[in-house]
C-alpha positions in Angstrom: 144.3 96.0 110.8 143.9 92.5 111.4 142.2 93.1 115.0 139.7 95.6 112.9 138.9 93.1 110.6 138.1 90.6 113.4 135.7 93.0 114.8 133.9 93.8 111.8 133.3 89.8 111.1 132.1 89.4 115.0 129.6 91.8 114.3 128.4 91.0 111.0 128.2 87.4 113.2 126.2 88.5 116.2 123.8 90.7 113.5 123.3 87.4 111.7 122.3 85.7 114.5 120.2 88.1 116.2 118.4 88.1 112.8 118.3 84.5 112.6 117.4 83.9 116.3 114.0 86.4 116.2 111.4 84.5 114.9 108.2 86.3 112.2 105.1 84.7 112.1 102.9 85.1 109.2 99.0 85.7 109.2 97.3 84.4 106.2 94.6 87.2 106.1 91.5 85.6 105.8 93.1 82.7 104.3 94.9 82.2 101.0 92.0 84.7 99.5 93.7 86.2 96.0 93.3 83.0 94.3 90.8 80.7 96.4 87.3 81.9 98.5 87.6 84.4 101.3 87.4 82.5 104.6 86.3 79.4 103.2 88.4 76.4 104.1 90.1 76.0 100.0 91.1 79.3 101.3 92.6 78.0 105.1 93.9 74.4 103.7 96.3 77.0 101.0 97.5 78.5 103.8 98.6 75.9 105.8 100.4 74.0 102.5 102.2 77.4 102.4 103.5 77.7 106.0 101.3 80.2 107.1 101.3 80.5 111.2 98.2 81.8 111.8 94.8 81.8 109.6 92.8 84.6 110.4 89.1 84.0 110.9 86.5 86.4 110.8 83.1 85.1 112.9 79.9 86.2 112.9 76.6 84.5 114.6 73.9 83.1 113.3 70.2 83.6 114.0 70.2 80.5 115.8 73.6 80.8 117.5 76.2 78.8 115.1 79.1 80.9 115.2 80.3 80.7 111.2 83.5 82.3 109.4 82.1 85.6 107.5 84.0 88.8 107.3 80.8 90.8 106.1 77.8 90.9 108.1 76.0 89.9 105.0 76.1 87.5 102.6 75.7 89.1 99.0 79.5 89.9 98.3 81.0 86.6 99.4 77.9 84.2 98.3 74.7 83.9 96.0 72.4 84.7 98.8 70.8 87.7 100.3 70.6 89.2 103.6 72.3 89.8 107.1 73.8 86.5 109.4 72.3 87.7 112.1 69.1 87.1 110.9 69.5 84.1 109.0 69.5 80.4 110.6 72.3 78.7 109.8 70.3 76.1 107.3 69.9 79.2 105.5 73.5 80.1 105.4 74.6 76.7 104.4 72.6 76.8 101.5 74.6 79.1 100.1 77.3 79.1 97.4 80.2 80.4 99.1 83.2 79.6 96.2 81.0 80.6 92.7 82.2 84.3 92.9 85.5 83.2 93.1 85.5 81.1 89.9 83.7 78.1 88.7 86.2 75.5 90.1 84.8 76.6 93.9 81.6 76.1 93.5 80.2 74.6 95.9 82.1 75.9 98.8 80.1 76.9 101.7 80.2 79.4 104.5 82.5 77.1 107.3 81.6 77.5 110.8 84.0 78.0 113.5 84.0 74.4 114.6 85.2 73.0 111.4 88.1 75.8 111.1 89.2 74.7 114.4 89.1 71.1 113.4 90.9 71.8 110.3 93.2 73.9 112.1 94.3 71.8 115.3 98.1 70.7 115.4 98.5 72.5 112.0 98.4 76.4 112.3 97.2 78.8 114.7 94.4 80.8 114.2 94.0 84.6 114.5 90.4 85.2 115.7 88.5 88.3 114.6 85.2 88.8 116.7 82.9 90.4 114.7 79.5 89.8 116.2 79.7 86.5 118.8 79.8 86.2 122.3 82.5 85.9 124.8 81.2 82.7 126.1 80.6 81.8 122.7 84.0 81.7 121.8 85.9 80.6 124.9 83.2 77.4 124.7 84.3 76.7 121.1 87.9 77.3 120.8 88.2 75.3 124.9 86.3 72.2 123.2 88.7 72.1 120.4 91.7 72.1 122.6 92.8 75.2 120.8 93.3 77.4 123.9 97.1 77.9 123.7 96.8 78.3 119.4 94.3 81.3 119.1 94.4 85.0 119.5 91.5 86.7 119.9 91.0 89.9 118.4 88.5 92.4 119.7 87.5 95.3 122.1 88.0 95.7 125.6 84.6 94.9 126.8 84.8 91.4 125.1 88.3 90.9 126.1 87.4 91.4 129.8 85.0 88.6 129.1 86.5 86.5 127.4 89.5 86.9 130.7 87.2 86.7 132.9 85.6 83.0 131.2 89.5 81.4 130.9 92.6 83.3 131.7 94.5 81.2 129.7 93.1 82.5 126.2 94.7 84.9 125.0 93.2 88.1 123.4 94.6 91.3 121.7 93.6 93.9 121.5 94.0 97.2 118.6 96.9 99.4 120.0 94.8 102.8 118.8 97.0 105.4 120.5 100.0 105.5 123.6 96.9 106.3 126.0 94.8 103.4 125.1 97.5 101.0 124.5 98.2 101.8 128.4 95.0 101.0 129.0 94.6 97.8 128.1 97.7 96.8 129.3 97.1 97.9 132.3 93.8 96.1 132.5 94.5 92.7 130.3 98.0 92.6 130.4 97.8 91.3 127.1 101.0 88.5 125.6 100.1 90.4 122.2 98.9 93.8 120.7 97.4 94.4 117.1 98.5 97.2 114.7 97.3 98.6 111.7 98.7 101.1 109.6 97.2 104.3 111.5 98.3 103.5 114.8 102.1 101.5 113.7 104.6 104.3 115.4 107.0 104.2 117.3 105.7 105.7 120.1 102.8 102.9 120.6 104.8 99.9 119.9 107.3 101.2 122.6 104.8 101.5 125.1 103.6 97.7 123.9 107.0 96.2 124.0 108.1 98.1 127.1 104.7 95.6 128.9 106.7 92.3 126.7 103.7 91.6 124.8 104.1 90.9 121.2 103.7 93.5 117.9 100.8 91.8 115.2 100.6 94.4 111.9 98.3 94.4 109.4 100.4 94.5 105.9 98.1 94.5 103.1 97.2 96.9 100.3 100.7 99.0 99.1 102.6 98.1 102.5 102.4 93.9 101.5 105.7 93.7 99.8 109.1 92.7 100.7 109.8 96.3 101.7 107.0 97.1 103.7 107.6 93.5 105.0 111.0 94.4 106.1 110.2 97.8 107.4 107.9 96.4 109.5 110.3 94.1 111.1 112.9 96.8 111.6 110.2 98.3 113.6 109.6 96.4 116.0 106.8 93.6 114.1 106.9 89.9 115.2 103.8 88.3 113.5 102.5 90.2 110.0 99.1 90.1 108.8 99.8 89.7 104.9 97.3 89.2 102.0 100.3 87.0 100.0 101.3 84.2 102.4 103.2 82.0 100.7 105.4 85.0 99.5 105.6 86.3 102.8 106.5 83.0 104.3 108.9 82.5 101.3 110.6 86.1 102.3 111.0 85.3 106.0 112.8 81.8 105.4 115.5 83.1 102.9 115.8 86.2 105.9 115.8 83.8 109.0 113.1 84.6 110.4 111.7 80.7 110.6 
């Protein structure tokens, strides 16, 4: 009986500190965003004073080649302006009122470009880059002169990711699982430290093939999947960073788990 008992305790043990010794990071999606401007650095600075890992960062280009943060490839539902980034300089887009939808206290707030995230960022959180329309040089150029390079992931599509390889090994991108055949395929040709997920393509059968090349498991949780169950679920599957919409409860959940 009591060798039974011992057992059971040197299990519960070694399950304790297998839970305690994997770490979860968590990705502030676009920022703090429920309560301050999308993508706007109110939005960044929240996350980092909640813990956040990563910040993810949505870039676009300008007319006249400023990279700036924008999820949208328009301005009318973040801002008090009209039209498309590409086609606006970026006087035109720092004109704009980036904060006033989000409540009188953030008015004011303008679009950020990618240099002063990076600045804001450096030695504080990483950042989880989300290429929307720039260039691989572009980027590379911009996170290398920030000494960012061992902070960021870059997420994008193969093509870019070849590119960005290609420009400095060292960076390192991720790419969207999609399916067992195409997560072969880019690990085949980017051998990638870390794969992205969303809710379509978060099975077992794709994150096997992803662990099974040692790179890392990023999921998106937001919508109906960003609670502590879907946070949890997650995990049990095979998750080690979370994209979450609710970071400082997410960061919160981890901590009293020991997963940081």
């Amino acid at each position: 009986m009591c060798f039974i008992l011992i057992v059971i305790i040197a299990l519960l043990i070694t399950a304790a500190s297998a839970a305690q010794s994997r770490r979860i990071v968590a990705i502030a999606h676009r920022g703090e965003h429920l309560h301050h401007p999308e993508n706007t650095l109110p939005a960044f600075e929240e996350a980092i004073r909640l813990g956040a890992d990563f910040i993810e960062v949505d870039i676009q280009t300008s007319a006249d080649g400023e990279l700036v943060v924008s999820h949208d490839a328009t301005v009318e539902r973040c801002t008090n302006g009209h039209g498309r980034i590409s086609e606006m300089t970026f006087a035109q887009l720092e004109s704009l009122d980036a904060g006033i939808q989000a409540g009188a206290e953030f008015a004011g707030t303008r679009i950020p470009t990618f240099d002063q995230v990076l600045t804001l960022a450096h030695g504080k959180v990483g950042i989880y880059v989300d290429v929307k329309n720039a260039a691989a040089q572009d980027v590379a150029a911009h996170i290398e002169a920030h000494g960012m390079t061992e902070s960021v992931v870059i997420y994008c599509g193969l093509n870019l990711a070849k590119e960005i390889q290609r420009r400095n090994p060292k960076l390192k991108v991720m790419p969207e699982s999609n399916s067992v055949e195409h997560a072969r395929t880019v690990i085949e040709q980017l051998q990638p430290k870390v794969v992205a997920f969303g809710a379509r393509d978060f099975t077992p059968e794709i994150v096997a093939v992803v662990k099974q090349a040692n790179a890392l498991v990023y999921v998106d949780r937001m919508g109906l999947t960003d609670t502590p169950d879907g946070w949890q679920s997650a995990i049990e599957r095979g998750a080690d960073g979370i994209q979450t919409d609710r970071p400082g409860e997410l960061v919160e959940y981890l901590r009293r788990r020991g997963y940081r």
